[in-house]
N, C-alpha and C positions, 0 to 999 in steps of 0.2 A: 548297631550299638558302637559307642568307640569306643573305641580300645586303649588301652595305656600303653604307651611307649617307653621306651630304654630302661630306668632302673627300676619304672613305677610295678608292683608285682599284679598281678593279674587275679585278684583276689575279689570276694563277694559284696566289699565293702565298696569299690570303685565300678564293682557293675551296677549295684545300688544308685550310686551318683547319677548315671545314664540316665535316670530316670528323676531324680531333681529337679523341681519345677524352678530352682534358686540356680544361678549362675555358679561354678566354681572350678578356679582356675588352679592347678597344682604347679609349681617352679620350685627349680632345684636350686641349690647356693649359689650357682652362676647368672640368675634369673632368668634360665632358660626353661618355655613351657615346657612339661612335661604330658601332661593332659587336661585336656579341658571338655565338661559333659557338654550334651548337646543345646541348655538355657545358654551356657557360655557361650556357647559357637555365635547364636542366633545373634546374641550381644556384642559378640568381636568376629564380625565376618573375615576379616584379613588375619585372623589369628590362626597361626596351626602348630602342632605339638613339632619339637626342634627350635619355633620360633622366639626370638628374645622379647621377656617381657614387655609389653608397650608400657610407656609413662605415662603419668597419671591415672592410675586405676587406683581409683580408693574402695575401700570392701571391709570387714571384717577378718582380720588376718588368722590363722592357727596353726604352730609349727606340729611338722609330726616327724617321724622317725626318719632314718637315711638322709638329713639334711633335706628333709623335702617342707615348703610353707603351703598350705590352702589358704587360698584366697577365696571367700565368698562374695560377689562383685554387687553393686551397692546397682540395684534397679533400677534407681531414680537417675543416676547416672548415665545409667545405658539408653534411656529415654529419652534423655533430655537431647543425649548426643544424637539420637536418631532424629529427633523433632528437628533439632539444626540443621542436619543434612537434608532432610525431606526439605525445608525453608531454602536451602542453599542449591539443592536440583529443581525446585519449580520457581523459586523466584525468577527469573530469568528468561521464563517461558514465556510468548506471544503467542502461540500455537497450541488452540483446544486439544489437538488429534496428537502433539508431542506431552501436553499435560496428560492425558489418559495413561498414555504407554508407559513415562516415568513414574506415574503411580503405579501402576501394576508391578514395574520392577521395581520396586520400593518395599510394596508389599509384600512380596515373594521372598526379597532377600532378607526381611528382617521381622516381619509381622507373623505370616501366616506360611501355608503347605500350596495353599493356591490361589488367586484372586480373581474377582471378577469384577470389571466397574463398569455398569449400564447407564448410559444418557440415553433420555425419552428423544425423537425427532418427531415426526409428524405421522399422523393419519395411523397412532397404534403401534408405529414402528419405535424400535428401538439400537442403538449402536453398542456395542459390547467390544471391550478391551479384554482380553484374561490369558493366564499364563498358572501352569503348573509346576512345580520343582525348579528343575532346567530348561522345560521347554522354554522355546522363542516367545515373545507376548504376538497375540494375534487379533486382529479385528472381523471382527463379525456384524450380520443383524439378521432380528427376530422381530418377532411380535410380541407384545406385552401376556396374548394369551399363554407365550410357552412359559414364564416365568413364575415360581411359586406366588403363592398369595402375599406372604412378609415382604417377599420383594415390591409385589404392586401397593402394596400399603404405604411402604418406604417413600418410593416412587410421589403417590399421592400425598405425602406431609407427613408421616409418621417420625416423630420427633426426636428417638433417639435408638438405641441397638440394641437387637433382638436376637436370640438365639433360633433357629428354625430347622428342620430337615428339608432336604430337596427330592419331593416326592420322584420315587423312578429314578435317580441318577441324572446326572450332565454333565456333558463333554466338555463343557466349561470348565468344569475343575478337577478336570483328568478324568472323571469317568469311572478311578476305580472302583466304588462302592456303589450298589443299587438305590441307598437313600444316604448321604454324605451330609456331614451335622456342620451348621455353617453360621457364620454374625452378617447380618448383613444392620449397614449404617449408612444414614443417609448422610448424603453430599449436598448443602443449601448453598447457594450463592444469593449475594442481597439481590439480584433482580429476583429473587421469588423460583425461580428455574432448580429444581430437586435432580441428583442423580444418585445412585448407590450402590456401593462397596460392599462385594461378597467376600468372604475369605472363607477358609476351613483349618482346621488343629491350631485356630487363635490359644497362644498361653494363656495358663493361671495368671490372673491379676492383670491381663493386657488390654480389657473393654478400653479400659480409661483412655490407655494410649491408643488404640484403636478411633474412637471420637477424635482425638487432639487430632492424629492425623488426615482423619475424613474433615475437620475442621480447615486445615493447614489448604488440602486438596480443593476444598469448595475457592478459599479465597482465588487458587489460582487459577483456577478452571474460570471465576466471574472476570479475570480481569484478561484473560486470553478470548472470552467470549467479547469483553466490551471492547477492544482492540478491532476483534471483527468484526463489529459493527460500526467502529470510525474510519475503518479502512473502507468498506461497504461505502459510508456515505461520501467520503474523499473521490472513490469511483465513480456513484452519480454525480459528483459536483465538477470533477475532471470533465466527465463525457458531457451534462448540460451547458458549461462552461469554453471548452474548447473553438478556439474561430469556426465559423462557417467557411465553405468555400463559397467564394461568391455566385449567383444566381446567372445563366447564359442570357448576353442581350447580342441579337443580331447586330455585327457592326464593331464589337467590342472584342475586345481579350484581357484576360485576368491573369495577372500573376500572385500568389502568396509567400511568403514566407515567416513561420515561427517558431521562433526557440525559446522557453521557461525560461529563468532563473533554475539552478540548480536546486536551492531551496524553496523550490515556490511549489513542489508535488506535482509539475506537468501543468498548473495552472498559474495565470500571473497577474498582472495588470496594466498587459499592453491588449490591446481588442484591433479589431478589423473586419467589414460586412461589407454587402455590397446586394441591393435588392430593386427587382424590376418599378418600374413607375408609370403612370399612363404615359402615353406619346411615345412609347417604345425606348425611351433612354432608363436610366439609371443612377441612385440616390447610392452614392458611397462613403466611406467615413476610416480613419484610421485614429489611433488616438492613447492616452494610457494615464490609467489614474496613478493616482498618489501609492504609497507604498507596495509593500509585497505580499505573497503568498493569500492566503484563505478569503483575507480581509479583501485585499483589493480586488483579487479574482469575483467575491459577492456585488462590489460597487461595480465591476463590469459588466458583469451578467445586466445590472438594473439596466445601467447603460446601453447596451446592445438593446435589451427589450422594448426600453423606450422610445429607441430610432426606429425599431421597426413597428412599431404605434404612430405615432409621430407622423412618420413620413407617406402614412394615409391620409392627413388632413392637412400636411403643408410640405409642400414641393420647394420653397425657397430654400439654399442655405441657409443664409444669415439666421432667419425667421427662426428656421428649426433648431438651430445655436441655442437662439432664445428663450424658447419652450426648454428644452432641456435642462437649461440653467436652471429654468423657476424649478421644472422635476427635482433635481436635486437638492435644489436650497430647501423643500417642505422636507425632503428626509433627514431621517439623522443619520450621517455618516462621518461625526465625530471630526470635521474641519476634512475630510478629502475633497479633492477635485480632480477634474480630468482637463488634459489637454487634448487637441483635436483638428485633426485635418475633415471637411463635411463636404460632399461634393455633390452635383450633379452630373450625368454626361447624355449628350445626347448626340446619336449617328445622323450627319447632316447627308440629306441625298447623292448628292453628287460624292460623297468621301467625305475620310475628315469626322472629328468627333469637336462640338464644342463642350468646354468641361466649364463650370460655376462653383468656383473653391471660396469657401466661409475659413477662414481661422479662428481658433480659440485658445492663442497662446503657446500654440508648437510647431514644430519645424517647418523649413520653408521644402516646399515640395518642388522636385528635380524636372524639370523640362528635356526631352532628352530628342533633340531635333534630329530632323535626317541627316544634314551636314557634321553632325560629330559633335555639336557642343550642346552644350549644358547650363540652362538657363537654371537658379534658383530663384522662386516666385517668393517675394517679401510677403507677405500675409499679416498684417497688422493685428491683432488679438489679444483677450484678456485669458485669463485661464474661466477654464467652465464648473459651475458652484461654488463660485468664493463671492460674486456682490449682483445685488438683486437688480443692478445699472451697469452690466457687462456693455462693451466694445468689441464689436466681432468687425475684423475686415473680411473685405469680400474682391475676387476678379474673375474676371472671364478672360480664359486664354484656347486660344485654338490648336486641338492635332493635326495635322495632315496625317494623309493615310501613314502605317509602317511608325507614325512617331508614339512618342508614349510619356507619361508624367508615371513619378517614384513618389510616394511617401513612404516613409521612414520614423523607425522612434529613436529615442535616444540613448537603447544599446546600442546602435550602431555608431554611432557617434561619440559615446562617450563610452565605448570599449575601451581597457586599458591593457595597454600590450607591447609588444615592439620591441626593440631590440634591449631597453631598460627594463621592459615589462612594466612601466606605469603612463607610460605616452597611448593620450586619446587619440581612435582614431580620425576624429573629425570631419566636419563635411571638408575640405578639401582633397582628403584622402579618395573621400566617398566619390566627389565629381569625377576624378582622375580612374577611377574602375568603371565607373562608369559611362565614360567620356566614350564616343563610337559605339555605345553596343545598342542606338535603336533601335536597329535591322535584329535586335533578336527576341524571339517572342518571348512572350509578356511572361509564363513561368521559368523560365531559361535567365532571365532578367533579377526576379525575386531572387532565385537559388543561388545567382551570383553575390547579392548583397550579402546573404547571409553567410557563402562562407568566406566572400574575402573576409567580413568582421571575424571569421571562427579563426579563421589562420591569422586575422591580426591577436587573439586572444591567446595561442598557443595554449590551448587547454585551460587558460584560468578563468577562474569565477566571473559571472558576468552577471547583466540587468535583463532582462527581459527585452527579446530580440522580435522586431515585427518588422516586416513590407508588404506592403501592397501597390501591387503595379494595375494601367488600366491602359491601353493601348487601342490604338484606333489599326484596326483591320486594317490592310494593304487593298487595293480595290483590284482585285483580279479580271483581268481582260478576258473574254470567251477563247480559248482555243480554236484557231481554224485546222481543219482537216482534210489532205487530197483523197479525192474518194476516184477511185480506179473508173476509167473509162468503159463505158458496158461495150464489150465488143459484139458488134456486127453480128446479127445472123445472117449465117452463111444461107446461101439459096439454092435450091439443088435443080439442077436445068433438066427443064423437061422433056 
């Protein structure tokens, strides 16, 4: 019971109050609390006898003797404030498993003696949030068989709150009483998905508020649920999306390099493959469509799938340029296109790879000779899905063993950075890093592109960073070996 403090007398009239199902708050001419019964408390959790007034408490006021005023505190008010607060701790929420818990202490602190909030999972199971007076809120799971009947009703669609005993007792809401008198209310979120709100010593006149809040809780439980399930599919769209490593052809070496846009969620709209062919060579391709993030990442995926469809019925670059095009132009991808490096390579016997590069409108791919220089191969092209009468150029250039050809997108190129922070880094920069390192193998190669572009970025925003190296194996000579001379058996005389 509480008690009154400093001048209030300790009389039968204010232990009466203790039990007032109406809020009421006494202050003395300083408008400092003197006591307030326990409907008060629940209504002003930060309030305590000593403390000054809070403003704006409107109520029915009545002076009584010793300069003391009762305030009886207006419900609707107390309500409303709580409604706000509940809106203002779970709006913000993304997190089913942090929406449960903030309900429960929500509950606790202003509702009820104890809470208990059950979501259905699968296969009969169920997840249980609850918490008692003081206790910590704690997470459990049961089965739907241990739960009274009003609850599985609740559970199944039962439409609004119900007063119930909890046959036996549960340690869900403390445990003390062998059958404990309880509301339980259902929690609807618009996917149709039911969960429900136990509490016990719900106030007189608190159903109402009681719903408004399981109301407030369902909205934000749906929208922390549908968050997990766009995060869910962002995850499969990452992982089916993500480059492949290229596939191993005898004769070859692969290097890769990529890096998103910071805003693109780990998915972008530069691509890269690289997949076997008859004759033992290999159909490769680098390339990057039009804009960023979800959108472009979906036109890549096409992209990627249709080369590797594609490049079982036509072995030519150009050709397969072609085909492509038309794939695109019958979709609707709302005016995107891709640019595109398309290759073939093939290990020629004796050493040496020869490569058959098609362009469609992007960069010119890095020749990176044995002697240290740096050929940029012109590749004449149109971009790929913009006109049903594309121009794709096409050459043939030879590796010797140990050499290797770079494609590249145009992060790297049109990285902005340096010592203003807005200078591209451009292919000439790019030659120059790269100038002398053919001798180094083909991922040692990649990793290099990417991070000199990172270190020319010093940490700023950037476009979607891709390389792809393809290097012709060095031809390793047989090792000879001295094999020790068998020594002499000795002959033992007879």
């Amino acid at each position: 019971m509480a008690a009154p403090v400093g001048t209030v007398p300790d009389t039968a009239l204010f232990r009466l109050l203790d039990h007032v199902g109406e809020g009421v708050l006494l202050c003395d001419g300083a408008a400092t609390v003197r006591y307030l019964n326990p409907a008060a408390a629940a209504m002003l959790p930060d309030v305590r006898p000593g403390s000054s007034r809070p403003d704006g408490l409107t109520g029915r006021e009545v002076t009584l003797g010793d300069g003391l005023v009762a305030l009886y505190l207006d419900r609707v008010d107390s309500a409303a404030a709580f409604l706000a607060a509940t809106a203002q701790r779970l709006g913000g929420q993304l997190n089913a498993a942090r929406v449960c818990r903030a309900t429960i202490e929500l509950a606790v602190g202003e509702l009820a003696a104890a809470a208990l909030l059950v979501l259905p999972t699968r296969r009969g199971r169920v997840r249980c949030w609850h918490a008692a007076g003081a206790q910590a809120v704690r997470q459990d799971q049961a089965t739907l068989a241990d739960l009274p009947g009003a609850v599985r009703d609740t559970l199944d669609g039962h439409p609004v709150a119900q007063p119930f005993l909890w046959p036996g007792g549960t340690p869900y809401l403390g445990g003390g009483e062998a059958n404990p008198a309880a509301w339980v209310v259902p929690i609807q979120a618009a996917s149709g998905r039911s969960a429900a709100l136990i509490v016990t010593e719900l106030g007189d006149g608190r159903v109402e508020l009681l719903e408004e809040f399981a109301a407030r809780v369902g909205a934000a439980l749906e929208a922390a649920q549908l968050y997990a399930a766009q995060s869910r599919v962002a995850v499969t769209l990452q992982e089916s999306l993500r480059p492949e490593p290229p596939a191993p052809v005898k004769g070859l070496a692969w290097g890769t390099a990529y890096r998103p846009a910071r805003a693109a969620m780990r998915i972008g709209g530069d691509f890269y493959g690289a997949h076997p062919i008859a004759g033992g060579g290999s159909v490769f391709y680098l390339g990057d469509v039009s804009g960023k993030g979800v959108d472009a990442a979906v036109l890549t995926g096409q992209v990627r799938h249709s080369l590797r469809a594609l490049r079982r019925v036509e072995g030519d670059p150009q050709r397969l340029l072609h085909l492509l095009n038309d794939m695109l132009l019958e979709g609707a991808h709302d005016g995107r296109f891709a640019t595109m490096i398309l290759g073939t390579a093939h290990p020629r016997p004796g050493g040496g790879v020869r490569l058959t590069l098609a362009g469609g409108g992007h960069l010119p791919p890095l020749i990176l000779r044995g002697d240290g220089t740096v050929d940029a191969l012109a590749l004449r092209g149109m971009l790929v899905g913009v006109t049903d009468e594309p121009v794709f150029g096409q050459r043939e250039v030879h590796l010797a063993p140990g050499e290797s050809c770079l494609l590249y997108t145009d992060g790297v190129t049109e990285a902005r950075g340096g010592h203003r922070g807005d200078e591209m880094y451009g292919l000439r920069r790019l030659t120059g890093a790269v100038s002398g390192c053919a001798a180094m193998p083909a991922p040692a190669l990649a990793e290099r592109v990417e991070q000199v572009t990172a270190d020319w970025l010093g940490g700023r925003d950037h476009d979607d960073i891709a390389a792809l190296v393809v290097r012709a194996e060095p031809v390793r000579t047989p090792s000879r070996h001295l094999y020790a001379v068998q020594r002499p058996v000795a002959t033992v005389a007879s």
